[in-house]
C-alpha positions in Angstrom: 25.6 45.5 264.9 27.8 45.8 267.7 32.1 45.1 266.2 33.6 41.8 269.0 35.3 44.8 270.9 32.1 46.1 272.2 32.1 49.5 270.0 29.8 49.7 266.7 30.7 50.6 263.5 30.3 53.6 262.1 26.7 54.8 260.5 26.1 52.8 257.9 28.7 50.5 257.9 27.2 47.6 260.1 25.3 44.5 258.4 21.7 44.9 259.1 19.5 42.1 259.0 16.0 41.0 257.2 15.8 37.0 258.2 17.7 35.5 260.5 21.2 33.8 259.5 23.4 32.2 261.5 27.2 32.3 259.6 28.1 29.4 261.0 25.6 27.2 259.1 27.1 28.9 255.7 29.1 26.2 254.1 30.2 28.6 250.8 29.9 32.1 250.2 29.7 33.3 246.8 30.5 36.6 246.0 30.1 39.2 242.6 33.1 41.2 241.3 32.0 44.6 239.8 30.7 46.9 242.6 30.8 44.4 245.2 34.6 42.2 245.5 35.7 45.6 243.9 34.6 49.3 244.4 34.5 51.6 241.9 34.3 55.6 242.0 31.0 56.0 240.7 31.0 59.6 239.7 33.9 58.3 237.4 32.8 54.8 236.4 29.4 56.6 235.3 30.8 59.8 233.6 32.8 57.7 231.4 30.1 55.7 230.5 27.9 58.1 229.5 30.3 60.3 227.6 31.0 57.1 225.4 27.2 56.8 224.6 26.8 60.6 224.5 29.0 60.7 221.9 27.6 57.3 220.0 24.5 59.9 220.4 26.2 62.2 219.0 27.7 60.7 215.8 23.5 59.3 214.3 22.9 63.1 214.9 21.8 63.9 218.0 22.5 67.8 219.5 24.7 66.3 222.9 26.5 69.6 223.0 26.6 70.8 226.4 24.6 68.3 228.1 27.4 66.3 230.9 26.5 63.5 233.3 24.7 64.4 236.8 25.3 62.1 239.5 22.6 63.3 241.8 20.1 63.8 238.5 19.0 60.0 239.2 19.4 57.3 241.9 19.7 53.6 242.6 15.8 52.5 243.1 14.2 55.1 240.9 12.0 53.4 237.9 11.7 54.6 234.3 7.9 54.7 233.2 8.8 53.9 229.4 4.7 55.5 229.1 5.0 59.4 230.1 8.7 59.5 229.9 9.3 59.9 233.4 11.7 59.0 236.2 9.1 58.2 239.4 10.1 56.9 243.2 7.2 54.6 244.4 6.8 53.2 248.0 6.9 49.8 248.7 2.8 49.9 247.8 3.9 50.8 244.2 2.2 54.4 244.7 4.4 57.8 243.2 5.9 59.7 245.6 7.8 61.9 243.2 8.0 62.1 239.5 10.5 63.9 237.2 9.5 64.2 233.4 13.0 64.8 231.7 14.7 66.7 233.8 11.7 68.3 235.6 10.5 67.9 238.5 6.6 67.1 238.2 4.5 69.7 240.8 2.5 67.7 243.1 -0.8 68.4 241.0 0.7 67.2 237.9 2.5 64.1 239.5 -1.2 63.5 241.3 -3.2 63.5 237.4 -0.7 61.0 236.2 -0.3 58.6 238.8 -4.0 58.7 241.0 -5.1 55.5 239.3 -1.2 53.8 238.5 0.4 51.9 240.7 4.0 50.8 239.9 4.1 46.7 239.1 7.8 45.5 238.1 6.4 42.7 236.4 4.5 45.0 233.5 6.9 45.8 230.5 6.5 49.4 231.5 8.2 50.1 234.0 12.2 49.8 234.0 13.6 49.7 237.5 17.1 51.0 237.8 19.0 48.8 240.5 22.3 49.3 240.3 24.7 52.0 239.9 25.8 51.0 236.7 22.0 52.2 235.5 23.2 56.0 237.1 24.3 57.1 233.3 21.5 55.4 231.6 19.2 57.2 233.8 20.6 61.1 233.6 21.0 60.2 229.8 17.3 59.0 229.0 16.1 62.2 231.3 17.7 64.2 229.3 16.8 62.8 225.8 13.1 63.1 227.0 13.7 67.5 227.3 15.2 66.7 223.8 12.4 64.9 222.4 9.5 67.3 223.9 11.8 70.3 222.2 11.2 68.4 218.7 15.3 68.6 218.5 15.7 64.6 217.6 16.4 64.0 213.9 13.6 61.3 214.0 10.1 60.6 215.7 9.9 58.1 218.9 7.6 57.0 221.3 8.8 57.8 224.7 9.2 53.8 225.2 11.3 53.8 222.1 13.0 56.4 223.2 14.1 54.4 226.3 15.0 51.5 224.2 17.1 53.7 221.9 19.2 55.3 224.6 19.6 51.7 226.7 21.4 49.7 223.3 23.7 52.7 223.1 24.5 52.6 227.1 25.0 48.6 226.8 26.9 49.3 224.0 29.8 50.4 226.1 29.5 47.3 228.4 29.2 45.0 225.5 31.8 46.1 223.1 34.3 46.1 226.1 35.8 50.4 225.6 34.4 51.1 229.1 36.8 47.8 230.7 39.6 48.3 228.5 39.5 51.7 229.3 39.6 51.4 233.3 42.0 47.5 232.6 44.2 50.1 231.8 44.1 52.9 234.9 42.6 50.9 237.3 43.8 53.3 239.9 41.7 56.1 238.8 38.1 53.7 238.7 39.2 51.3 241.8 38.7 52.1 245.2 41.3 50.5 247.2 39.5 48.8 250.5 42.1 46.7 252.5 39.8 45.4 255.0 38.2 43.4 252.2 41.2 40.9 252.0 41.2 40.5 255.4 37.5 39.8 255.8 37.9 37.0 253.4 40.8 35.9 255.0 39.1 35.2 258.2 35.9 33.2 256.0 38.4 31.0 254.2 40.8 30.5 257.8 37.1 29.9 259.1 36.7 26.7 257.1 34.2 28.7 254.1 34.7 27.7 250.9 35.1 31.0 248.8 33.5 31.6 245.4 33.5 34.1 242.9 31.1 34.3 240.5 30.9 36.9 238.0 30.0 37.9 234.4 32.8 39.9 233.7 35.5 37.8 231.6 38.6 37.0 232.6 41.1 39.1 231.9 39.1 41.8 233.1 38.5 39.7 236.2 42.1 39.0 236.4 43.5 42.9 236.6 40.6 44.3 238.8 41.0 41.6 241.2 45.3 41.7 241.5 44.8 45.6 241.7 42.2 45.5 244.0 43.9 42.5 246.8 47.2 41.4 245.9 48.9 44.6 247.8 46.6 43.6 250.6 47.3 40.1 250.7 50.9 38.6 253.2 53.6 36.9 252.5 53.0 37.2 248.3 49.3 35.7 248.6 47.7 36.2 245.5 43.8 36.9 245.2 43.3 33.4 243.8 44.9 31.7 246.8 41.5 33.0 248.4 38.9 31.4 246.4 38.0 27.8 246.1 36.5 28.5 242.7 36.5 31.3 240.3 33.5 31.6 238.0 33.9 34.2 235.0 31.2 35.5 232.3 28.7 33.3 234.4 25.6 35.1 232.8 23.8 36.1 235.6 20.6 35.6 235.9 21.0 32.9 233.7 23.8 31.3 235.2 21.4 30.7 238.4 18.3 29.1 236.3 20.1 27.3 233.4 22.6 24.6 232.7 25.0 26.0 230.6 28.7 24.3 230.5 31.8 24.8 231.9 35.0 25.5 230.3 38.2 25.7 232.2 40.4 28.8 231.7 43.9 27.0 231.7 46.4 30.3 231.0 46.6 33.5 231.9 46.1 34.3 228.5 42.5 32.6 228.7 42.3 30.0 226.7 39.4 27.9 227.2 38.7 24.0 227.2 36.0 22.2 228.0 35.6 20.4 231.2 35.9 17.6 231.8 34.7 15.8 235.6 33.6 18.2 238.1 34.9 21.4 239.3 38.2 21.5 240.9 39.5 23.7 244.0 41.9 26.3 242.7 40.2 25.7 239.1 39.0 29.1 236.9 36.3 28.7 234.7 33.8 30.2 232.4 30.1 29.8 231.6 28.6 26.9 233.7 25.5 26.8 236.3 25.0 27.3 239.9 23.6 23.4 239.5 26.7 22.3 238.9 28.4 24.3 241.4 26.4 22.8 243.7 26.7 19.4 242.8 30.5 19.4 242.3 31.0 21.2 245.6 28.5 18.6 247.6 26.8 21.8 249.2 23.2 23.4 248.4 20.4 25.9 249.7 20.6 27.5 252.7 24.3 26.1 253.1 25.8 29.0 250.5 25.4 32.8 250.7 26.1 34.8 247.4 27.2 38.0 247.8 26.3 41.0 245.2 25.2 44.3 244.1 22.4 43.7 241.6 19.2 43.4 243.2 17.5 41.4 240.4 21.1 39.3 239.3 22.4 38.7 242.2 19.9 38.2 245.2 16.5 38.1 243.9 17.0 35.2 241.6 19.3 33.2 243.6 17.0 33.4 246.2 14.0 32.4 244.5 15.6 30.1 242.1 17.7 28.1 244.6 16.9 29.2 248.1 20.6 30.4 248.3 20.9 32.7 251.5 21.9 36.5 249.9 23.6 39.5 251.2 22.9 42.8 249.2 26.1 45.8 248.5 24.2 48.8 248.6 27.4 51.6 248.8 24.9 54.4 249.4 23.9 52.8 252.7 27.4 55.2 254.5 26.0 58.6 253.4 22.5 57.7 254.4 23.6 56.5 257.7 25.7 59.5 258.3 22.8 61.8 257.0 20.7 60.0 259.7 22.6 60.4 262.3 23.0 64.3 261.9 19.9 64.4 261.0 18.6 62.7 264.9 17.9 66.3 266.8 15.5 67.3 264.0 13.9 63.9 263.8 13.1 63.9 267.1 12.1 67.7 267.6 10.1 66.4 264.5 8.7 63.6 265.9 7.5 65.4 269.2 5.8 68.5 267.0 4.3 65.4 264.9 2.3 63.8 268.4 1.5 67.8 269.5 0.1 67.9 266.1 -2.3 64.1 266.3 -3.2 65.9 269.7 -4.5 68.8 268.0 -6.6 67.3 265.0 -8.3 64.6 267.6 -9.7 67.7 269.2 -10.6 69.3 266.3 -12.4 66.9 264.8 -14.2 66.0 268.2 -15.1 69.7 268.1 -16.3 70.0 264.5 -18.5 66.9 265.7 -20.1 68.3 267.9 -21.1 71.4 265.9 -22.4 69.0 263.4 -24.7 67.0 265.8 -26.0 70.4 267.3 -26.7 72.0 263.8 -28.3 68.5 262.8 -30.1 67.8 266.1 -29.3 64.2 267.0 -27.2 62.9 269.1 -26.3 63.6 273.1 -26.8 67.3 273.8 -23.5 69.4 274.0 -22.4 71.7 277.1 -21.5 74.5 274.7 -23.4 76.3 272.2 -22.6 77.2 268.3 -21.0 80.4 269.2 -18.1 78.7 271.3 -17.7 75.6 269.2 -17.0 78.1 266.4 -14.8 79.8 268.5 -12.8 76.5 269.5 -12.9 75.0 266.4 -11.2 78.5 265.0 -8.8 78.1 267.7 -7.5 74.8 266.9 -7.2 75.2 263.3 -4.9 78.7 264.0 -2.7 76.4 266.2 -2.7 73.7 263.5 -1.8 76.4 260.9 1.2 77.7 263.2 2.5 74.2 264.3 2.7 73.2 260.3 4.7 76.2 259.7 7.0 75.0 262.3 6.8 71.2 261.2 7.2 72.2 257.6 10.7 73.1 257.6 11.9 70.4 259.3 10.4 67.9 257.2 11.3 69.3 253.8 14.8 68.5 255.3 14.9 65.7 256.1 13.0 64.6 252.3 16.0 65.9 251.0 18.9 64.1 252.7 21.6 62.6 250.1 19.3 64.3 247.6 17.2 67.1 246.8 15.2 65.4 243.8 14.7 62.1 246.2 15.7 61.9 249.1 17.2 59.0 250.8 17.3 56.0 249.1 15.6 53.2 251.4 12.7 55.9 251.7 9.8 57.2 249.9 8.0 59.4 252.0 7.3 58.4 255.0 7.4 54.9 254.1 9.6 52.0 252.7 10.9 52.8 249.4 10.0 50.6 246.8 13.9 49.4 246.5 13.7 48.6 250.4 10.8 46.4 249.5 12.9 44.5 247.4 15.3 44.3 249.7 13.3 43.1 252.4 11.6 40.4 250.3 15.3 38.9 249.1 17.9 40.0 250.5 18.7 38.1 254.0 21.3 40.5 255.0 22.6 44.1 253.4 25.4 46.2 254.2 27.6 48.8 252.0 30.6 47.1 251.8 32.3 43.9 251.7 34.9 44.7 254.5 32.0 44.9 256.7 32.2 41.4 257.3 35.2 42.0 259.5 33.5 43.7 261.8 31.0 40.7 262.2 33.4 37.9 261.8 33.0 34.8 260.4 30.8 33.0 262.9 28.8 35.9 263.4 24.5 34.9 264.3 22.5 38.0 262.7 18.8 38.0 264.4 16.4 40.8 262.1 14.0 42.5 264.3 11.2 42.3 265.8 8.7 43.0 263.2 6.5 45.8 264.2 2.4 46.2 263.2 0.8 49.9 263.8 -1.5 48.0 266.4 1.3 47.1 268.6 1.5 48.9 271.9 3.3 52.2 271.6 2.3 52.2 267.8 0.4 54.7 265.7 -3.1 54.7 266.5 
């Protein structure tokens, strides 16, 4: 993405495209609060979390002591097998590409028994795939109650799918029982990451002519405080974050809220008292509950006409798209470090890339020279100008050039498997292929990018064209 000033943005931060949009054409864009509208310090957010249902843990008897949140234990993407117990990363085929049982890493022979004949299908109870930060805590936590479990430390049997189910009530717990909000309502400035391009990026949509929407399940005095904490210092002349949105949609139940008609109350005092409504949705209006039917009806606009905005790959973009053909845009935050672990990582990746054809070079002729031994031990085929002795010879040749070129590739690659993190690696790869989370992503989400105040960079009548898509029997591609 190049910025209207002829630079680009920095790695990471542009919007990168999957289908073609055209901003223009967007009547209404919808956006999510939590992790999207605002940013919150992960490592924070998530060590709070998991202390509250560590110590829930705790009280029905469990031995917690010592064990503390590890943000680079588990990533956005990974998927819980609720079978074995394990954490795995699958390509965008559904095949393992690592595994971690508890806390351990699986060796490569004992990640190959488990997973030969197992592909990884979302739609099978399962598998549990963690897709947005908020499922960080829940992840570390279950790894780590699964090296509790195999040490026969728990107070009662489980299953290892149990087990999972056990540890997810006590995480949504937290959410439910509102201590992790009321806990950050009241220091916002320790869990909120102040962005002040975001204002001005919706600024430009709504001075465009866009009808603004905000549409999240958080309630509304939540809402309220993240959102004046967040904008208001950002906003001129004593703007308020409500002056920017045409409608504001709190404890929407997402998914739900996309696929079922539930009704709408209006939230008529700060203090959030609730009526029904009555007549159709009102610019300027707050409300709770409702459907994106009725947000489409009131508002006289449909499909393709509104993008929604959010962090949750299921919640937010894959229903939405599937359910009502809205356009989507994905928040993936993690997208900055993996740029700028790219970018540093470009010398090697190319060194790596050239060592990568020497190599192709190398096994073509080795296999063309164990052929011909083979036809000359076997007698068929056209006869050979050399004779057993030097085919040996060339054959042991190649292979001691293979040997020395791997120990030079090897390093290289183990790096750059590692970037962001040791355990996984980066998170839109598995391998060298498409993560299974980039799959997603590709299949619905139109457009991602890692922050809302990227839109500033595109503006608001921005046309985003996705690639060419390439096939390996293109010209110039792997043979």
């Amino acid at each position: 993405m190049v910025i209207p000033d002829g630079s680009t943005p920095p790695p990471g931060r542009g919007i990168f495209c999957n289908r073609t949009l055209n901003l223009r054409s967007v009547r209404a864009i919808g956006y999510d609060m939590d992790y999207t509208l605002v940013d919150y310090r992960v490592d924070a957010f998530e060590h709070m979390v998991y202390a509250q249902a560590r110590e829930r843990l705790a009280s029905e008897g469990w031995p917690m002591d010592g064990l503390t949140f590890d943000g680079s234990m588990v990533t956005r993407g990974l998927v819980i097998d609720t079978e074995l117990g394990n954490l795995v990363k699958a390509d965008r085929f559904g095949f393992v590409k690592r595994a971690m049982h508890g806390t351990r890493m699986l060796e490569f022979n004992e990640q190959r028994e488990a997973y030969t004949q197992t592909l990884v299908d979302l739609s099978e109870p399962r598998w549990v795939f963690l897709n947005t930060l908020f499922s960080l805590s829940e992840g570390c936590l279950f790894a780590q109650a699964v090296d509790l479990l195999d040490q026969g430390a728990l107070p009662r049997a489980f299953e290892y799918a149990s087990l999972y189910r056990h540890v997810r009530a006590r995480v949504d717990a937290q959410h439910l029982e509102g201590h992790l909000k009321a806990e950050i309502a009241a220091a916002p400035e320790r869990y909120v990451v102040q962005d002040p391009e975001a204002a001005l990026a919706l600024l430009d949509q709504k001075a465009a002519g866009k009808k603004l929407l905000l549409i999240t399940n958080s309630e509304w005095s939540f809402t309220s405080k993240m959102m004046t904490h967040a904008y208001d210092r950002h906003l001129p002349g004593g703007m308020t974050w409500r002056q920017l949105f045409d409608v504001v949609i709190v404890a929407a139940r997402k998914p739900a809220f996309f696929t079922e008609r539930g009704p709408f109350f209006e939230v008529v005092d700060e203090m959030g008292l609730l009526r029904p409504l009555v007549g159709p949705l009102r610019t300027g209006g707050i409300y709770l509950g409702g459907s994106a039917a009725q947000v489409e009806h009131d508002l006289g606009i449909s499909g393709d006409e509104i993008l929604y905005v959010g962090d949750h790959m299921f919640g937010d973009v894959h229903v939405s798209k599937r359910t009502l053909s809205w356009r989507t845009a994905l928040v993936l935050r993690e997208l900055e470090a993996e740029g700028s672990a790219l970018e540093a990582y470009r010398p090697t990746e190319l060194r790596l890339i050239t060592l990568m054809r020497e190599k192709g070079t190398l096994e073509a002729r080795l296999s063309q020279a164990r052929l011909a031994l083979q036809r000359l031990h076997a007698g068929y085929g056209p006869a050979s100008d050399e004779d057993s002795a030097s085919l040996d010879a060339r054959v042991r040749d190649l292979r001691g050039q293979l040997l020395a070129l791997d120990a030079e590739i090897g390093p290289l690659a183990k790096a750059g498997s590692e970037m962001t993190n040791v355990r996984w690696g980066l998170l839109t790869r598995a391998g060298n292929d498409k993560s299974h989370l980039t799959r997603q992503i590709e299949r619905y989400a139109d457009i991602y990018t890692s922050r809302v105040s990227n839109f500033l960079h595109a503006t608001p009548y921005a046309y985003f064209r996705s690639p060419r898509g390439s096939l390996p029997h293109d010209p110039g591609g792997a043979s």
